[in-house]
N, C-alpha and C positions, 0 to 999 in steps of 0.2 A: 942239309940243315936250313939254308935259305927255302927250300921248296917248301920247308911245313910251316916255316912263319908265315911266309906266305897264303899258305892256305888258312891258318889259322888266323889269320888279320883278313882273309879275304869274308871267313867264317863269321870272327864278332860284326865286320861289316854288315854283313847280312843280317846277322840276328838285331845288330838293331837299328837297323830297318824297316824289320818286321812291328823290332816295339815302337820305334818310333810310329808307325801307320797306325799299329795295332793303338797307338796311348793318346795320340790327335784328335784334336776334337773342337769343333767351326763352331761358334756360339753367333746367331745373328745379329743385327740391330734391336728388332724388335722382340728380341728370347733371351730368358734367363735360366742359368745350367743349375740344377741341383745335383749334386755331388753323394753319396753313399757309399760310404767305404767300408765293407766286409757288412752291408746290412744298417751302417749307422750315418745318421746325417752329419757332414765334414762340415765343418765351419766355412761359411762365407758363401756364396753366391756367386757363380760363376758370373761375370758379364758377358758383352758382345765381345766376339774376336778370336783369336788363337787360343787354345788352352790345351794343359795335360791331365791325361788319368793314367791312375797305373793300371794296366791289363790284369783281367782277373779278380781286382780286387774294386777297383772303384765299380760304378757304376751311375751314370749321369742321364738326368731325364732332363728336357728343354719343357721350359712352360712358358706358352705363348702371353703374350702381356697389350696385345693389342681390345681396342674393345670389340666384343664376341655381340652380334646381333641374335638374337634367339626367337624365333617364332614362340609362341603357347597356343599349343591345340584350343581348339574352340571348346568352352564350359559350358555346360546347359545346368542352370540352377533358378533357384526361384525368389525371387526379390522379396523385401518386408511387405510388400503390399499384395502380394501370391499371384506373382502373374513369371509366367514361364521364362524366359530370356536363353538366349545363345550367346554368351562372347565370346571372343578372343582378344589376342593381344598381345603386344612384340616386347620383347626387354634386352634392356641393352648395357653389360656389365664389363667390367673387364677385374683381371687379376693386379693386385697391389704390392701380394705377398708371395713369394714362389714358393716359397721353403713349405706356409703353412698349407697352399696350395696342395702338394705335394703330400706333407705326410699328416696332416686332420681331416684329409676326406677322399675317398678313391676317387669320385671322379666326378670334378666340379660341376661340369657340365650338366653330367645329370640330375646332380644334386639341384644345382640356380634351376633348372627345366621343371622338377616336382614342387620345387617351392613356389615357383610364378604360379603353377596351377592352382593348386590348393588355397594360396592365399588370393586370385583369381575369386575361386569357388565361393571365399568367404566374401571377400567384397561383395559380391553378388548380392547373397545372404543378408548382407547389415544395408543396403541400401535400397532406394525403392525408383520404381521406374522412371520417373521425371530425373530422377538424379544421373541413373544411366544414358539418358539421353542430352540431358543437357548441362548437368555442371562436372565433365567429364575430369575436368582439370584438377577438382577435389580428389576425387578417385585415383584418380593417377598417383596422384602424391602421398595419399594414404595404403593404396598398394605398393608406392617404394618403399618407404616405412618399414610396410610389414615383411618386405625380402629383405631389405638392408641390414635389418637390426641380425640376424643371424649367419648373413654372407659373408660379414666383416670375419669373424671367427677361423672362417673357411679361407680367408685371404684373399676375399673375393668381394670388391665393390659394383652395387646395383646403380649405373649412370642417370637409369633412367627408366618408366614403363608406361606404357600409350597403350590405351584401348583404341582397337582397331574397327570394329566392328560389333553391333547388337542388334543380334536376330530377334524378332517379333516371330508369334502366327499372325497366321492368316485374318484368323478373327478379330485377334488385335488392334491390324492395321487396319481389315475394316472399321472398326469403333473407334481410331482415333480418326481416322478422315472423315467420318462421319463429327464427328467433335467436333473437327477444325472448321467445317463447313459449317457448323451451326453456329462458329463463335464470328464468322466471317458474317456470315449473314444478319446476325446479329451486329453487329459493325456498321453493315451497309444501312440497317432499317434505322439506326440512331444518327446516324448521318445524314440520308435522305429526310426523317422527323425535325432535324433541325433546319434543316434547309430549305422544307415547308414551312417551317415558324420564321424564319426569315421573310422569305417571300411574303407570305401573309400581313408580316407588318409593314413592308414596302407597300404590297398592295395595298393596303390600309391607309396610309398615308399619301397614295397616289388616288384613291376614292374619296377621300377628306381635301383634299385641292381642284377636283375635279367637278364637286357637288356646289363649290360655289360658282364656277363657269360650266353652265350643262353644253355650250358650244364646244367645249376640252371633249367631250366624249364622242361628237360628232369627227370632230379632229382623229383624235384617235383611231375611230370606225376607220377613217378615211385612208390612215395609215397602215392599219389590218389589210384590206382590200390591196393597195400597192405593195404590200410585201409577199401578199397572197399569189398577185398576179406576176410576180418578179419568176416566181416556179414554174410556169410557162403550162398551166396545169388546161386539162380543155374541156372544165367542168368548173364556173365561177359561182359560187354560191353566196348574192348578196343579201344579209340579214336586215330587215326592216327598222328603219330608224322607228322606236319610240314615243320620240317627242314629237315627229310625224302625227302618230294615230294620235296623240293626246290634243294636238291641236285641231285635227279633222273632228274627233267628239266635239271640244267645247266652239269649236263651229257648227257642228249641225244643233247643240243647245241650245245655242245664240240665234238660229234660225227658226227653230221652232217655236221660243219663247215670242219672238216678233210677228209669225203667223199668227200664235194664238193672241197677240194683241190686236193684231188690226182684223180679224173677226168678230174679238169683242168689240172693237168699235162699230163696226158695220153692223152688228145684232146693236147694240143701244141706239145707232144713228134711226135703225129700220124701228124700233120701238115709238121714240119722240116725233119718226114722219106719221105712224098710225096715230097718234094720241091728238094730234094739233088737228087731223084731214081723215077721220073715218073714211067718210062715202066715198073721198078722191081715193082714198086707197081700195075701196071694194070695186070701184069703177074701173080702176087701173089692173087692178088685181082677175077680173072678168075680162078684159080685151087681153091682157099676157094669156090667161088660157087658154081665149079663142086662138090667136096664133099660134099657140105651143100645138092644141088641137090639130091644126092645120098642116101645121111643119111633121108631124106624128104622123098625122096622113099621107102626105105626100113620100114619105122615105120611113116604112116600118122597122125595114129590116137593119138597119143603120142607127137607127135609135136602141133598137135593140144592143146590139152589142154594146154602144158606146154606155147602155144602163148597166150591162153585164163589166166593163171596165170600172168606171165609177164605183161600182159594188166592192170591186178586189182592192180597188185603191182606200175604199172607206176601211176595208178588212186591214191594211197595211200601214194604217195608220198608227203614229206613237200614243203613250199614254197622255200626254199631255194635251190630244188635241180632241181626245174623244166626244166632250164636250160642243162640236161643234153642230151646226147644221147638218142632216142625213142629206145626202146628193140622192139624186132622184134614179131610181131601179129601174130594172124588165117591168116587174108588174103593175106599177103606178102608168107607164106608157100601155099594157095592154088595155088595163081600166077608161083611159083617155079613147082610144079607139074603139073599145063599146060601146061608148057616151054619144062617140060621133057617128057611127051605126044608127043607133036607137034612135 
């Protein structure tokens, strides 16, 4: 009699053991148990920790509640402005609700996966390429929107969604660098225009202080030259002052102007000595020949040339002095030596 109690206490022993393993159930920190018994959802929510089901008839699924990071495949669609684009883009959700988790949608996962795409594809659609590229932060928040408002449903909130990436072609990118560089240079050329007009009126006003001292420009020159030669350069190139040549002209004017006066003198002086002394003068005038005659004779060859200089120097004369006495030539001296022949 003792031996079968025994076996029979050894036996409920076992058996529920069995159910005790078989009925256990570890619910985590981060997971909530939902519970179905015979098919039907049991009241409450399991939390974290130790818990029981009964074998057979319960049945408990753990739904994670941490937030779930999700890739979205990359979308190729075409913006309001009809230029091609590739995105992608990460979303980042997690579950609120276990229960409706569980029984309004089989399987969250892939539900939040088609709806990030899709409403991806549409964003694409309503917006246009400057906006993809640069006020991303709109988008973003009008593609949470557009997951959020139906995830809630599912028991499942959207934290958050970031475009990651927005593929161009080829051609695109060439035409937008080609863009950037025109608007660049364009930059540069309104830049450097005004900093010509700058310059300009500095200069302007350093040529307006300088025109009342012309010595400021010589200065200046002077200064050129020692910054020139600061470069250690082995080729000096110094530019001719100016005011230099202006005073060398109205010097040789001033020269000439005095020549042609004291020839008109000596033409009037020679005039009033023939007018007072005829015959002294034809007397005077006859003994100069004889000698010129003489001097002709003794050195032809020598007269000559110095007739052939005279010549070139009357040729070289300015306008102003043409007026003067003809100097004596070659052939006035050869004339003189046939005279003296004969």
């Amino acid at each position: 009699m003792l031996e079968e109690l025994v076996t029979v206490g050894v036996g409920l022993a076992s058996a529920g053991l069995v159910y005790f393993i078989a009925a256990a159930r570890v619910v985590k920190q981060y997971e909530r148990g939902v519970v179905l018994r015979l098919g039907k959802l049991a009241s409450g929510v399991r939390g974290p920790g130790f818990t029981m089901i009964i074998p057979g008839i319960d049945r408990m699924r753990k739904v994670n509640m941490q937030i779930v990071t999700m890739p979205v495949p990359a979308q190729e669609g075409i913006t309001r402005d009809n230029v091609t684009v590739r995105v992608d883009a990460v979303v980042y959700f997690k579950v609120v609700d276990a229960a409706d988790a569980v029984v309004r949608v089989e399987d969250y996962r892939f539900a939040v996966s088609q709806m990030a795409q899709t409403s991806l594809r549409s964003i694409i659609g309503k917006s246009e390429l400057d906006d993809l590229l640069s006020n991303r932060e709109k988008l973003n928040q009008g593609l949470e929107l557009m997951m959020d408002s139906p995830a809630i449903g599912w028991g499942v909130t959207v934290d958050r969604v970031e475009i990651k990436d927005v593929s161009l072609p080829e051609t695109m990118k060439r035409s937008m660098a080609r863009q950037a560089e025109a608007t660049r240079d364009r930059r540069a050329r309104v830049i450097n225009a005004d900093a010509e007009l700058q310059a300009s009126k500095k200069l302007a006003e350093a040529a307006a202080a300088m025109s009342d001292q012309p010595a400021a420009l010589q200065l200046r020159l002077l200064q050129t030259v020692v910054a020139v030669a600061a470069e250690k350069n082995s080729t000096l190139v110094l530019p001719f002052p100016v005011e230099l040549l202006r005073f060398l002209e109205r010097s040789g004017l001033q020269a000439q102007a005095q020549t042609a006066q004291v020839e008109a003198e000596r033409a009037e002086h020679a005039e009033r000595t023939t007018t007072t002394d005829p015959e002294g003068s034809e007397g005077s005038e006859d003994s100069a020949a004889g000698v010129a005659d003489a001097g002709l004779a003794a050195d032809f060859d020598d007269v000559t040339d110095l007739g052939r200089v005279a010549d070139v120097e009357q040729r070289a004369l300015p306008a102003e002095l043409a007026d003067l006495p003809d100097l004596p030539r070659a052939d006035d001296f050869d004339v003189g030596r046939g005279a003296e022949r004969g």
